[in-house]
N, C-alpha and C positions, 0 to 999 in steps of 0.2 A: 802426564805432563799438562801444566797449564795451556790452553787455547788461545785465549783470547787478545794476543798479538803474536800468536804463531809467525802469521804472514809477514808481518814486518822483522822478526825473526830470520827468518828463511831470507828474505832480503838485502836485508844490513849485516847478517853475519858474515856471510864470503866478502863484501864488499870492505869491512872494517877488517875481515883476515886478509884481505891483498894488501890495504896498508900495514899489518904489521909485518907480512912476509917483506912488504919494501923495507921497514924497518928494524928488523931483526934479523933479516933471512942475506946476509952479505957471504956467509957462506954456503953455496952449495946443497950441502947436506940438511941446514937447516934449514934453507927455503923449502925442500922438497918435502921432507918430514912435518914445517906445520903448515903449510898449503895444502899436503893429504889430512892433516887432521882438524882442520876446519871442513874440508869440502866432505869428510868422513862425518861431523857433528852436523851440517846440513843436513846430509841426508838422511842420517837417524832422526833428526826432527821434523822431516817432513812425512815421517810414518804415519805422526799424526793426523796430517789431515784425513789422510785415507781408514785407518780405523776409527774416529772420531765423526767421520763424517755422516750426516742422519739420511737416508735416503727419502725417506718421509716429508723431509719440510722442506718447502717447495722456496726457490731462489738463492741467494748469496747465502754463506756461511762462514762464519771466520772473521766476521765482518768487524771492520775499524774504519771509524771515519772520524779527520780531524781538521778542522777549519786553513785551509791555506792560502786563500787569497780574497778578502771581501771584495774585493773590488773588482776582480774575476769570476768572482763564484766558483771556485773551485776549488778542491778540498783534495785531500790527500785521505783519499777512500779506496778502502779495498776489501777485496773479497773471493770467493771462490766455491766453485760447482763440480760435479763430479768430471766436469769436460777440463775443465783448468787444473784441478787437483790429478787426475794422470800426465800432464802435461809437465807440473811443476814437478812430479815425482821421477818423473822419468830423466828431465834436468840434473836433479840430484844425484840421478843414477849414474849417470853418464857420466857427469861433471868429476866421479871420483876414479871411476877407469880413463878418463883423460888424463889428469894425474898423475894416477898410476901408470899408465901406458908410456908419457913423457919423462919418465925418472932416468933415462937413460940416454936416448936420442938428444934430449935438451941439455948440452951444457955448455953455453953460452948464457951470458946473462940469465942467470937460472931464476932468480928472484922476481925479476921483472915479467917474465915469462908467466910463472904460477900467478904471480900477482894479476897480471892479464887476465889470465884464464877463472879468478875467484869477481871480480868484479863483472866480469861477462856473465858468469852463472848468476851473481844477485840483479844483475840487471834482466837477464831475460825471464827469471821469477816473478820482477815485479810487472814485465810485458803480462803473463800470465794473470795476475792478480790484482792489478789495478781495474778500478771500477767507475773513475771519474778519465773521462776524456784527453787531459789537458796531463793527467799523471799518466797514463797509457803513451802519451804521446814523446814524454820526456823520458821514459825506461825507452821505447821505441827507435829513439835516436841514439838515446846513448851509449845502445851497448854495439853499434857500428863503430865506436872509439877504442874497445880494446882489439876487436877482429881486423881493425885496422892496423894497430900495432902488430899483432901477430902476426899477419899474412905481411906486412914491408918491412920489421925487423928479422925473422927466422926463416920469412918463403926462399924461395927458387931463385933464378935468375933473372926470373923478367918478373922480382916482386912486386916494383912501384910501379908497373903498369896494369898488375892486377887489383892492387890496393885501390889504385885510382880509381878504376871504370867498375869493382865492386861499389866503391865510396859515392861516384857522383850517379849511379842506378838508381842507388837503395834512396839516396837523401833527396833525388829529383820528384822518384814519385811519393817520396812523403810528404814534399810542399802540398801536393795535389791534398790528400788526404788532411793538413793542417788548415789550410783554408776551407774546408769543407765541414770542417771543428769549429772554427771558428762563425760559420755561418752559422750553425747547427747552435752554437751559445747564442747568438743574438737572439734565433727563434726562440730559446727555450729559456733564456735567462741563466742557466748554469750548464757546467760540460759533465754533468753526472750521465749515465751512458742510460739510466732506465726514462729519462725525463727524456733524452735522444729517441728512444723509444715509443714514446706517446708524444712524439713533436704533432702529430697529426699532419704532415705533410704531402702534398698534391703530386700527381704523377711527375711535374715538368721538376719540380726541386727534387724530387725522390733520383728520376734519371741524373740527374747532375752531381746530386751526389755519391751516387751508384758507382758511377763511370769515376769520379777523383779516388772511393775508395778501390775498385777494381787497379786502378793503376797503380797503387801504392804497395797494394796486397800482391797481385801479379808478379809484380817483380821479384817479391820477397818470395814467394813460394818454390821457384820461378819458374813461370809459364810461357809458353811459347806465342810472340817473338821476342821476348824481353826474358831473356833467358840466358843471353853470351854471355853475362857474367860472369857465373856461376861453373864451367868447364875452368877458365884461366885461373879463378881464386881456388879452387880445389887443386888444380896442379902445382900452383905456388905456395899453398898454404904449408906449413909442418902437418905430421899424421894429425896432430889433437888438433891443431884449426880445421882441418878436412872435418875430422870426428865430430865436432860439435859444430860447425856451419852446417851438414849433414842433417848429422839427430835431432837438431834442434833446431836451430836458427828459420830453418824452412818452414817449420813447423807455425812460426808466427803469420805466413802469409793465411794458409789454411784456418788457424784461430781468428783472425783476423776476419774473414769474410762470413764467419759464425756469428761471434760477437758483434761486429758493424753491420754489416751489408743485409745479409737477414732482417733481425729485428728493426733496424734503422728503417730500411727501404726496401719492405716488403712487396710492392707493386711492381718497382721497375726492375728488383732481382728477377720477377715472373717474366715482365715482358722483354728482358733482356738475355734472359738465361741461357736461352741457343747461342750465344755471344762467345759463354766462359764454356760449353759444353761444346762447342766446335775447337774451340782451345783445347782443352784438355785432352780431346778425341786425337787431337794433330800430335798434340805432346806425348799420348800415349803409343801412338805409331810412325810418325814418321821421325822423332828423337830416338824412337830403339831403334828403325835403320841406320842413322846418324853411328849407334855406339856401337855396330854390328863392323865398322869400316877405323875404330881407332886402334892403334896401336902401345898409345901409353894406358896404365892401368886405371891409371888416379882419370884418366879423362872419361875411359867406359863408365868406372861407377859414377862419376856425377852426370854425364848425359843421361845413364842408368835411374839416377836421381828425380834428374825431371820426369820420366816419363812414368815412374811409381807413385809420384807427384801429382802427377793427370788424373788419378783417380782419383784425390782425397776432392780437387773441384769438382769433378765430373761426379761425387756422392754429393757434394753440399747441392750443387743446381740442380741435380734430378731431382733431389727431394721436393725442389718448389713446385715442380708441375704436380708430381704425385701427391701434393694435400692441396693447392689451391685449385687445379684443373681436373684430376682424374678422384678428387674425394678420398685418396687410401691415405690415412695419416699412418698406419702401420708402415707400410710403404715407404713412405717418409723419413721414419724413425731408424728404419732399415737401414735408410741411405745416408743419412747422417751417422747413424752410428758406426757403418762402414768403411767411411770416411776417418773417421775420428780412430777406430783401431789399425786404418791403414797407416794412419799418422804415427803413432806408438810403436806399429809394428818395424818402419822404416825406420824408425829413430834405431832400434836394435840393429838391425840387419843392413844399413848403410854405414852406422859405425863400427860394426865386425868387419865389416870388408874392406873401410880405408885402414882399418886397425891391422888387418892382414897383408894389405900392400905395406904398409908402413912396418911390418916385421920381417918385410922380407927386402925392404928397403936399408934398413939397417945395419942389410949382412954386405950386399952387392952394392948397393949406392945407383941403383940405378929403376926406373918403371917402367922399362921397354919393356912388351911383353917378349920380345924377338930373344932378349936378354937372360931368359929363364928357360926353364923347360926340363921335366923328371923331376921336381921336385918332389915328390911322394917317394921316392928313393932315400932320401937323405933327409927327411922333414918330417915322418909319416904323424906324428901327430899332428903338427897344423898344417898337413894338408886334410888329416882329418876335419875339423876346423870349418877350413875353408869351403868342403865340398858340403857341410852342413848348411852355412852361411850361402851359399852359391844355389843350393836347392831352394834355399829361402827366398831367393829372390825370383828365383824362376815360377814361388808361386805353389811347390810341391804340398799336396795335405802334410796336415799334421805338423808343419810349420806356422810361423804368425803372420809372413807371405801372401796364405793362400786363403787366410779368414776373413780379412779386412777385403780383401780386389774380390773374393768371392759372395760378399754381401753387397758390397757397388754395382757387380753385373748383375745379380740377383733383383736390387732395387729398380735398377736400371730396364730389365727386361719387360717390368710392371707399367714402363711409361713406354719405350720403345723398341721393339726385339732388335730393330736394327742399331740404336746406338749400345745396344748390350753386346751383338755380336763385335762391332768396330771392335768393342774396350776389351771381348775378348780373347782376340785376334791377337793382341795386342803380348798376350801370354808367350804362345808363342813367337813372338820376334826376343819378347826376353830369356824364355830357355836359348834362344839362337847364341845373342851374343856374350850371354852367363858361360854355357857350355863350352861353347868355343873357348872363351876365356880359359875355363880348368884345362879345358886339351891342351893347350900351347903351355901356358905355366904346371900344372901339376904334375899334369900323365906324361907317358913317354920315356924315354932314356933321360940321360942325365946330359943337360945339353949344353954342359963346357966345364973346365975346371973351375969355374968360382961355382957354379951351381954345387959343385962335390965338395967343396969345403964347408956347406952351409951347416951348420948347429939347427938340431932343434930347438924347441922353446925353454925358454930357462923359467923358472914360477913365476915374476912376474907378468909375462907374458902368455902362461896359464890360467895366472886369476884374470885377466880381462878378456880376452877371450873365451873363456869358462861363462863369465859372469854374462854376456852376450850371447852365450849359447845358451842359457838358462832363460834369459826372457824370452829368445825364438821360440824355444818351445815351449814356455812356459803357454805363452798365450795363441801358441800354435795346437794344442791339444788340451788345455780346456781355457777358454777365453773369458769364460760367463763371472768370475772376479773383477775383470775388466768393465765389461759392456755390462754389468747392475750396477759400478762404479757410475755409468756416465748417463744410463737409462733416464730417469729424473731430470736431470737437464734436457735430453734431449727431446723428452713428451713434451717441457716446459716450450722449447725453442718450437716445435713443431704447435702446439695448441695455439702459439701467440700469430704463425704464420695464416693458421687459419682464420684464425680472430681478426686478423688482417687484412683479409682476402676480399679487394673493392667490389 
């Protein structure tokens, strides 16, 4: 397959398939049939990046760059590295067990829905793959306009005030982050992210801008205390908004503080880094006691969320001390890398488990845990499923869980034993309220008569949870496809820290 506009590929074609699904798709069956077969052509075309890709040559690849504002300087540039190209893959991935998984649950305005859900996927691609500032910044925004749709057309009952206080989080701390672009152009004369790079900038503008992107990226991740969001839009959302706000969407705060914060402002991420690493610390243990005390499902896994969340910051900011202060750039690489597959790994294993509230939601109509109970009577496949997905997250070897948080502690031990121990302390409060969870809903008797009328899974609901069970373990038992995926970038990211280093 040609390459050389892959990426604009991969981002106008869901985008241009949501308008035809608006346009063609007025019945039902047809929205849903080519809404999977665009989000299906996606992701077969972004195979390419990943076999195509040279681990050898060092920075962007894929790359396209096309004049779009003289007067701006800014250009409609893109590109992508082994850290973006698993990101954008795993988008893909998802994007078509979303899909899939809503062909049933969704029939209400079915059309509008997929359509939603194809311009969300090319939009958070292009977050992924945008290489000028000013274009990073417009994917950024926009793709809060179909998750808005989604979560205040098909959410819960208290939708429009989660749509809301999702909506005015995410866009408040983007102002932060948009004036901080904007100063970052005057210095540089253009919003190209590699010339943001070599702005040469002094400790006092480095903090300033540190601190506009921490709050924009925080949110999105979301970190604690800027984090309420994120429980209420998960409750309200439909399964596929849970599913991909989840696997994905989170994932931009994480990229986000790789791509800016790092490179951008190398000085004041050092002197600041006990900042986002007492965050993440708080988020990794006191949000699992938070989810050890809920009783709806959808609310465990995303407080669940956050605090699996804590470790992808708590790998980026270890890494700065361990190559600017303690010299181990290995170390470093470590910590980033383990970051980066914790990222990957939660995109699986947080959307099997809203996937699996969301299948058992569809039978009962209800997420109280109180509500269920002996489901493995009457379900035993997908409690099989769930108790796979459920050890995933508790972190069990040989899942993808326990590779990514077990390379963060690891990295982490190198700078600190005690913020290694905190993070993983942390393990156990998530077997607590993981476990707990299976006891009340899977195991036990059968704990009422809608529980006894439940069906198992019928294929569709095989192949997406199947296909979720495959990347847990895919990269839960051998990972090393992955992390030589991302390796290259992340020597790249770590040499430039040191090169940095005042």
């Amino acid at each position: 397959m040609p390459v050389s506009h892959l990426l604009s590929l991969l981002i106008w074609l869901p985008i241009l398939g949501a308008v035809a699904v608006l346009a063609f798709g007025r019945n039902p069956g047809t929205a849903r049939w080519l809404s999977l077969a665009v989000a299906l052509a996606t992701f077969v075309c972004s195979i390419p990046l990943w076999t195509n890709y040279v681990p050898t040559q060092a920075g962007m690849q894929f790359v396209e760059h096309l004049p779009w504002s003289d007067a701006l300087k800014t250009s409609y540039a893109l590109g992508a590295d082994g850290i973006s190209i698993a990101l954008i893959v795993l988008t893909t991935f998802t994007s078509v067990l979303v899909l899939l998984g809503s062909w049933g649950p969704i029939d209400k305005r079915v059309s509008q829905y997929m359509a939603a859900m194809l311009a969300l996927e090319g939009l958070l691609i292009g977050v992924f793959a945008a290489t000028d500032a000013l274009l990073f910044y417009v994917f950024f925004e926009g793709m809060l306009i179909p998750m808005f749709i989604i979560i205040g057309i098909w959410g819960g009952p208290r939708r429009v005030y989660a749509t809301l206080k999702f909506f005015i989080y995410t866009f408040l701390g983007s102002i932060f982050m948009l004036v901080g672009l904007i100063y970052l152009r005057m210095k540089t004369g253009s919003f190209a992210l590699e010339d943001f790079a070599h702005a040469g900038l002094g400790l006092r503008e480095q903090a300033w801008l540190f601190f506009a992107f921490l709050i924009a990226f925080a949110i999105k991740v979301p970190m604690w205390p800027v984090h309420t969001w994120l429980p209420d839009a998960h409750v309200e959302a439909p399964t596929g908004g849970s599913v991909i706000l989840a696997a994905i969407m989170l994932k931009v705060g994480g990229y986000g503080f790789i791509r800016f914060s790092l490179p951008i402002t190398p000085d004041a991420s050092q002197e600041y880094a006990w900042v986002v690493i007492a965050m993440s610390l708080i988020a990794v243990v006191y949000i699992g006691y938070v989810a050890l005390v809920q009783e709806d499902m959808k609310k465990l896994v995303a407080y669940s969320s956050i605090a699996h969340m804590g470790f992808v910051t708590l790998g980026i900011f270890v890494s700065l001390a361990l190559v600017r202060v303690n010299q181990n750039p290995a170390g470093a690489q470590l910590a980033i890398q383990g970051a980066m597959v914790q990222m990957i790994s939660h995109g699986f294993v947080s959307g099997a488990m809203f996937s699996c509230i969301g299948v058992m939601y569809d039978r009962l109509h209800t997420r109280m845990i109180r509500d269920y109970g002996g489901v493995v009577n009457v379900m035993p496949w997908f409690a099989a499923f769930s108790i796979l997905f459920a050890m995933a997250n508790c972190g069990l070897p040989g899942t993808s869980g326990f590779v990514g948080e077990f390379m963060v502690i690891l990295a982490a031990f190198q700078d600190s034993p005690l913020i290694a121990f905190v993070a993983a302390f942390t393990l156990i409060i998530g077997a607590a309220y993981t476990l707990w969870l299976v006891k009340r809903v899977i195991f036990g008797d059968v704990g009422n008569d809608k529980v006894a009328k439940m069906k198992d899974l019928d294929a569709r609901e095989w192949i997406v949870l199947g296909a979720f069970a495959a990347g847990v373990l895919a990269v839960g038992i051998y990972p090393k496809p992955l992390t030589d995926l991302m390796q290259p970038a992340v020597e790249q990211i770590v040499a430039q820290l040191h090169l940095a280093k005042a």
